[in-house]
C-alpha positions in Angstrom: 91.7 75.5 105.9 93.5 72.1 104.4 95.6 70.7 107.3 99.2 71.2 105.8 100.6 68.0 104.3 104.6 68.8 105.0 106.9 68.1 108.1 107.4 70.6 110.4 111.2 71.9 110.2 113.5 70.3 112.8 116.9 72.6 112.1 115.9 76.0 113.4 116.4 76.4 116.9 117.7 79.0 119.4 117.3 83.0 119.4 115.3 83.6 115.9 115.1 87.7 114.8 112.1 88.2 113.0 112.0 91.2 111.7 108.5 92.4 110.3 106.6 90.2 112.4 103.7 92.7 112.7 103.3 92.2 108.9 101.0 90.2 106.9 104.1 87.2 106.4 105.7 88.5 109.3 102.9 87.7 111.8 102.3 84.2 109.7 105.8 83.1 110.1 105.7 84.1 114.1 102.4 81.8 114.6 104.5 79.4 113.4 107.6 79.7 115.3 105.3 79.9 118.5 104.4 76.2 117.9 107.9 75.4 118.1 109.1 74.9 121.8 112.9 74.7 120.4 112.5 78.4 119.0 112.5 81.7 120.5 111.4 84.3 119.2 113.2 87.9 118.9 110.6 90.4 118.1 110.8 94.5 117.8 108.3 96.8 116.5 109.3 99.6 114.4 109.4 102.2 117.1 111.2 99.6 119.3 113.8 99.4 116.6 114.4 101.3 113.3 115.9 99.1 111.0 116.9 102.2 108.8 118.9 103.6 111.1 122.5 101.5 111.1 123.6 102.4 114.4 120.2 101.3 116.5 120.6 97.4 114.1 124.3 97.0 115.2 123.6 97.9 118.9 120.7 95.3 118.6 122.5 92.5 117.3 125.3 92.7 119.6 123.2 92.9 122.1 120.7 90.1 121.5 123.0 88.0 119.5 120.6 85.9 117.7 121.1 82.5 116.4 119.3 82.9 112.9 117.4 85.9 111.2 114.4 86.1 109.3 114.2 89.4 107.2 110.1 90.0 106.5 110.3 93.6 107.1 109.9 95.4 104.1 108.1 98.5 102.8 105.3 97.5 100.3 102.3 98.4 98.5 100.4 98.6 94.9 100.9 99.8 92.1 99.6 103.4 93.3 101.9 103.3 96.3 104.6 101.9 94.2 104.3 105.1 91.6 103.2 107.8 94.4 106.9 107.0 96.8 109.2 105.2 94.3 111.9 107.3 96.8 110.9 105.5 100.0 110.5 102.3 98.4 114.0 101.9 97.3 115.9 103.6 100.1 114.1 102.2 103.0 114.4 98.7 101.6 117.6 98.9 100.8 118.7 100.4 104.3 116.6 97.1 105.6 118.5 94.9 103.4 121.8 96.1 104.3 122.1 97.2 107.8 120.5 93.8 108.5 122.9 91.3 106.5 125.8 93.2 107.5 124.8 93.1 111.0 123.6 89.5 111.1 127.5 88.9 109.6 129.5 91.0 112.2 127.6 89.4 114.9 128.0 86.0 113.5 124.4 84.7 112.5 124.3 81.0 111.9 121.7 81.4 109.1 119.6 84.0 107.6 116.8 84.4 105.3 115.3 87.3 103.0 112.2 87.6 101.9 111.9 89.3 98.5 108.9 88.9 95.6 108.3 88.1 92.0 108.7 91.6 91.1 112.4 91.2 90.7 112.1 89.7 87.0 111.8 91.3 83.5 108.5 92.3 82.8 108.9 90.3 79.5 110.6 87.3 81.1 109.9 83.7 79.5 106.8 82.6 81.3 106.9 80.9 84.2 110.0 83.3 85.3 112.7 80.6 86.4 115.3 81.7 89.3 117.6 81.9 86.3 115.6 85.4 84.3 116.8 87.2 87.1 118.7 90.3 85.6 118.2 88.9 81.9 116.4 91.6 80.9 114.2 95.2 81.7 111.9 95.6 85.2 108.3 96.5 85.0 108.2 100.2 85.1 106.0 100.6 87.7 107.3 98.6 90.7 111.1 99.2 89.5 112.6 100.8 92.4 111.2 98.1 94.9 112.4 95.6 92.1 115.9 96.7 92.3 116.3 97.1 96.2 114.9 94.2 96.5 117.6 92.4 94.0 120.5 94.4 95.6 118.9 92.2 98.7 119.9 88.8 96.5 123.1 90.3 95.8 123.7 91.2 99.0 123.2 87.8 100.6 125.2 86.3 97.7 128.3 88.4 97.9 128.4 87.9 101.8 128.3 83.6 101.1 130.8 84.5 98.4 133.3 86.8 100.7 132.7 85.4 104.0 131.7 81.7 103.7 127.9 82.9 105.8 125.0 81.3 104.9 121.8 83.4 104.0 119.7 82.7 101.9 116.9 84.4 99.8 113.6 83.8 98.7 111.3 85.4 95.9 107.6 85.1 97.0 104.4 85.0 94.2 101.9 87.7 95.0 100.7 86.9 98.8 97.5 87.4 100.5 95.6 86.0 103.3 94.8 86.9 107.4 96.5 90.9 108.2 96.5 92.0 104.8 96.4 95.8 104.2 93.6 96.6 103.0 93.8 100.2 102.2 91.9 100.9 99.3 95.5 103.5 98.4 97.6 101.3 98.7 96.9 98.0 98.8 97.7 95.2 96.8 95.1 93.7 94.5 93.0 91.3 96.4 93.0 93.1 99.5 91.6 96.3 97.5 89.3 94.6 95.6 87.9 92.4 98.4 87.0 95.7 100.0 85.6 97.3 97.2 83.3 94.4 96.3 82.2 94.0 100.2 81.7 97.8 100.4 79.6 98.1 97.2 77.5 95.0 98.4 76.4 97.2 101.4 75.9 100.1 100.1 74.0 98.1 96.9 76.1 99.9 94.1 75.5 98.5 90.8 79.0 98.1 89.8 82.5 98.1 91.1 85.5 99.8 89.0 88.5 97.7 88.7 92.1 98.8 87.2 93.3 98.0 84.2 91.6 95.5 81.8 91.3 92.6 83.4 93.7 90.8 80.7 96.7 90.5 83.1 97.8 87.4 84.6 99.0 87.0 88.3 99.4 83.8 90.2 98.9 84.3 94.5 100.1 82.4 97.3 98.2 82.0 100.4 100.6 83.8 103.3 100.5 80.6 106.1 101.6 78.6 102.7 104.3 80.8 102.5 105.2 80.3 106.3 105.4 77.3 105.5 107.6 77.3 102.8 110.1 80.2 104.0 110.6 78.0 107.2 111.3 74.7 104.7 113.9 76.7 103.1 115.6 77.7 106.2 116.0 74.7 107.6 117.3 72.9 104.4 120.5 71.1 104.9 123.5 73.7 103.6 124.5 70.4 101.7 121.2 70.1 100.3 120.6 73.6 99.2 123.9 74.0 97.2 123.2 70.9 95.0 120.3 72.7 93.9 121.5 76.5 93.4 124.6 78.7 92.4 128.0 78.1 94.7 126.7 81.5 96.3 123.1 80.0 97.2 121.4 82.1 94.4 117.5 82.8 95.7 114.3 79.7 94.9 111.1 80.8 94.1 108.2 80.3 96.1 104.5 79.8 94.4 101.4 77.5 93.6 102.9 77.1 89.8 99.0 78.3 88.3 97.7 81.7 87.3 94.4 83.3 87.1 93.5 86.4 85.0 92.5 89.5 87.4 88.9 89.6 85.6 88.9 85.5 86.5 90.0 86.5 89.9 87.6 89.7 90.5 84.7 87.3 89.0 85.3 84.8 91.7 86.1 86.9 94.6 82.3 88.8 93.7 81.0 85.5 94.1 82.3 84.4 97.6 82.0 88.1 99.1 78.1 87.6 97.4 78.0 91.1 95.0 76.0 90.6 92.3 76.7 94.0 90.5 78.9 94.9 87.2 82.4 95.0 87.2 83.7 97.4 85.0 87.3 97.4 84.3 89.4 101.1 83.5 91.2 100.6 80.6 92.9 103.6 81.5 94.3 102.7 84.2 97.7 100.8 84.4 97.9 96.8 83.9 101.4 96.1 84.9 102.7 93.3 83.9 101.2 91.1 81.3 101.8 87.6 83.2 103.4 87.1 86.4 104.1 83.1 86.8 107.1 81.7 88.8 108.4 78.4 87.9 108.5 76.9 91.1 110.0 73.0 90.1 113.4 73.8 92.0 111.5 74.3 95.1 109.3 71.4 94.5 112.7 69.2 94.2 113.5 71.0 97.9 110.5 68.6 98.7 107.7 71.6 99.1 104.6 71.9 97.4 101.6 74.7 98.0 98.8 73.1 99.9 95.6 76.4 99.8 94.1 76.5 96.7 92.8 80.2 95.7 89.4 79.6 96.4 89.4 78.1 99.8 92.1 80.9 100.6 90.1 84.1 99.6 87.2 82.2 101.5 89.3 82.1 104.5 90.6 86.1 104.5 87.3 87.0 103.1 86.0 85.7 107.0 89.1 87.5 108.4 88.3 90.1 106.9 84.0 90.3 108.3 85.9 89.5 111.6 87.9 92.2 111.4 86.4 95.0 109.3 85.6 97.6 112.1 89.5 97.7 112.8 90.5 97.9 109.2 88.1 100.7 108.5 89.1 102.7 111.6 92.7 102.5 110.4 94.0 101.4 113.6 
């Protein structure tokens, strides 16, 4: 992997709540605080702490009393998960959202950050979707109940700068992959799933592999320790600094590589690294999605960030995560 060509942050410090560290951004972002000897740290599983459950959060924070809060814990999945449990999509991440912030503001958190994704914009937003489309028009079908927990998670931290003069902030992640992906073949997201599919029909010598949709979609990914990189940037922007370059109630900033690929330009260069030399065959039957998916990612960029893994080198570098960790995935443990 490309050394990283940005400055470590300087302005977190203290107690630091990450919450979802066990997941794929989650456990990114915590290798990265770990470097950091002026950082420490909070961590709770899900058993250790329910973030649902309002009571068990405020006990937590008054008890812990962090400094800063990262908020990676999220329920996620594909467009099959997405359509089979649209109910626990939106209620558990808006339970998340909330008990969290409001937490973090009772307790008096010095800084907080949400993580939230692309899927928050029109499904016929102007391409690339600028921080700006956000509630300009109707969600993509599929994904909308995640979608619009997800936005009540903007408005949420906006409302709270607004009301109470706090400062957390939000930011709207491309489609992420890399090192502790899910790669349920259910519920997955699309290079995970497919990465499987092409590795599993290379051993078994399968002549083809079945892919979703017709290929025609567009989706632009972000490697997950580029966005480590680039959540910990933003939360250690100056507050001066940040408000010259959003709303007066720190609206969210977009975090991508600024590029697309098509999923049949992605499948065809995934079958090359993982080595299957077999048909791919795409389901026209199954759902697309959205047409394009491309974040305009300048006002970042003027933050002074830029994405450092191309796609390439990064599906090469989960695709070996992957073969080092395949016995584990497949076990489902």
């Amino acid at each position: 992997m490309a050394q990283s060509p940005h400055t470590p942050p300087t302005a977190i410090h203290g107690r630091i709540f990450l919450a979802g560290h066990r997941g794929m951004v989650g456990s990114a972002i915590r290798r990265r605080l770990e470097l950091r000897a002026d950082a420490d740290p909070i961590l709770r599983t899900h058993r250790e702490l329910d973030l649902t459950d309002q009571a068990a959060v405020d006990r937590f924070f008054a008890t812990e009393r962090p400094d800063s809060v990262i908020l990676a814990a999220a329920k996620v999945g594909g467009i099959w998960a997405n359509d089979r449990y649209p109910a626990e999509f939106i209620y558990q991440n808006l339970m998340m959202e909330a008990n969290v912030i409001h937490a973090a503001y009772r307790s008096g958190v010095e800084r907080l950050l949400l993580l939230g994704s692309s899927c928050i914009y029109p499904r016929l937003a102007p391409q690339p979707m600028s921080e700006e489309a956000l509630l300009t028009g109707v969600l993509e079908q599929t994904n909308e109940p995640y979608a619009i927990a997800k936005i009540a998670g903007i408005k949420l931290c906006e409302s709270y700068n607004r009301q109470y003069g706090t400062d957390f902030r939000s930011v709207m992640p491309t489609n992420l992959y890399g090192p502790g992906d899910n790669f349920d073949l259910e519920n997955s997201h699309v290079i995970p799933a497919l990465m499987r599919k092409l590795h599993e029909a290379k051993e078994n010598r399968a002549p083809s592999v079945e892919i979703w949709g017709t290929g025609t979609p567009r989706r632009e990914f972000l490697h997950v320790d580029d966005m480590a990189e680039a959540c910990l940037h933003v939360m250690e922007l100056p507050l001066e600094t940040l408000r010259a370059h959003t709303s007066p109630m720190l609206s969210h900033i977009n975090i991508g590589v600024g590029t697309d690929v098509s999923i049949r330009e992605l499948a065809e260069t995934m079958a090359e690294i993982v080595g299957f030399e077999g048909a791919l065959k795409y389901d026209s039957t199954k759902p697309d999605g959205m047409p394009r998916k491309l974040l305009d990612v300048s006002r970042l960029e003027t933050l002074g960030w830029r994405a450092g893994i191309g796609l390439r080198e990064g599906l090469s570098q989960t695709y070996g995560w992957f073969l080092d960790n395949r016995q584990t995935i497949r076990s489902g443990a």
